[in-house]
C-alpha positions as CSV (number, residue, x, y, z in Angstrom):
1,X,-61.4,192.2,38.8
2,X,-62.6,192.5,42.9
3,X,-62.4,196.5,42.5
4,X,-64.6,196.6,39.4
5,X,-67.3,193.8,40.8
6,X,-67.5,195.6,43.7
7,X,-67.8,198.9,41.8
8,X,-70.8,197.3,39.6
9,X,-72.6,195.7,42.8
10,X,-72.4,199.2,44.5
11,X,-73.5,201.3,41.6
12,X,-76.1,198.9,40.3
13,X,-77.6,197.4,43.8
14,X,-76.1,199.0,46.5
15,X,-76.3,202.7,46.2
16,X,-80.1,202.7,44.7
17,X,-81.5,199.7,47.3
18,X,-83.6,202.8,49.1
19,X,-85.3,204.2,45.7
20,X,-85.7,200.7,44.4
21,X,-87.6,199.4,47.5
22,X,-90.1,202.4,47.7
23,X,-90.5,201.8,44.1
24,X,-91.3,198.1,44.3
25,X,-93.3,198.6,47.6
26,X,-95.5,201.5,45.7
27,X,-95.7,199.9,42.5
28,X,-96.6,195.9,44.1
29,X,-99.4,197.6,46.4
30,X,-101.3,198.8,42.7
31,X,-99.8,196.1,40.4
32,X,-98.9,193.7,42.4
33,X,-100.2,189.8,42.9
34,X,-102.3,187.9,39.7
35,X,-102.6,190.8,37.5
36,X,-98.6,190.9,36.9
37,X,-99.2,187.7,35.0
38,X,-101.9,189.1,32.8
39,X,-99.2,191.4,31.2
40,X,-96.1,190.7,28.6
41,X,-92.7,192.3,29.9
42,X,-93.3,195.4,27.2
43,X,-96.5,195.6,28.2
44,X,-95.6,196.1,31.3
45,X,-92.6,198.8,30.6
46,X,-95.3,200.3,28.5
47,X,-97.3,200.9,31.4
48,X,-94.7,202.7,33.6
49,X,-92.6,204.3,31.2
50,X,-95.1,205.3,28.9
51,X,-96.5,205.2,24.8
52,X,-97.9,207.7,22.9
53,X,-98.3,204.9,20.2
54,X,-101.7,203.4,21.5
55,X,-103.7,201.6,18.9
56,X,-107.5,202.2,20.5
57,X,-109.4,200.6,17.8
58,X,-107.3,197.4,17.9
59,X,-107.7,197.6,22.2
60,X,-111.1,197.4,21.5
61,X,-111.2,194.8,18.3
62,X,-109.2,192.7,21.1
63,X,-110.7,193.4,24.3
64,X,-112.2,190.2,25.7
65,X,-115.8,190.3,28.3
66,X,-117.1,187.8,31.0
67,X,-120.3,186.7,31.7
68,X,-123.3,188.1,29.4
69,X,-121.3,191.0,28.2
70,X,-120.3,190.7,24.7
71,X,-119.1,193.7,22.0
72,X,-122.3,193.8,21.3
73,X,-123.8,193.9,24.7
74,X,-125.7,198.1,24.7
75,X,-123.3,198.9,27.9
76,X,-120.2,197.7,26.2
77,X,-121.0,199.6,23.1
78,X,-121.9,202.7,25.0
79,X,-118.7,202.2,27.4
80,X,-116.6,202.3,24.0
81,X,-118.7,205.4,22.2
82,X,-117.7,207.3,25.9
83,X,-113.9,206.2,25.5
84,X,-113.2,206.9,22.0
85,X,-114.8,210.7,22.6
86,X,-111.7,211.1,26.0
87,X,-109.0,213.2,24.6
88,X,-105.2,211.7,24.7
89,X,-104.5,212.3,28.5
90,X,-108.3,210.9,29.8
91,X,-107.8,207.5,27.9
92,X,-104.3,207.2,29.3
93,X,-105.3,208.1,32.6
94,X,-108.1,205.3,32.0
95,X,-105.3,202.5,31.4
């Protein structure tokens, strides 16, 4: 029982702690703080693994704005005209 906790806290902590660490550090310094708590967990894993399965007209039936931008607002509309126009790779890139 020793040998195979041991075995589990070296495979599973232990021998990754250098990859993890520069993963963490990179990923906090862009993700990191407030902004965490805007996402779900699969939203999340989403972003850094990756979907192919966006929905872009339901992103933008949900999106919320601030202040006197609305979905009607000109800019809005226009920023959504632009966005639905980027192929695959440009709207991912975007998120």
């Amino acid at each position: 029982k020793e040998f195979v906790q041991a075995y589990l806290q070296y495979v599973f902590s232990d021998a990754v702690q250098e990859q993890y660490s520069a993963f963490s550090s990179g990923f906090l310094k862009v993700c990191g703080g407030e902004i965490l708590s805007l996402f779900q967990p699969s939203e999340l894993m989403a972003m850094v693994v990756g979907n192919n399965n966006y929905n872009w007209e339901e992103m933008e039936k949900n999106a919320s704005y601030k202040g006197e931008f609305s979905a009607s607002h000109p800019t809005v509309k226009m920023f959504w005209e632009v966005f639905h126009e980027f192929p695959l790779e440009k709207k991912k890139q975007f998120l």
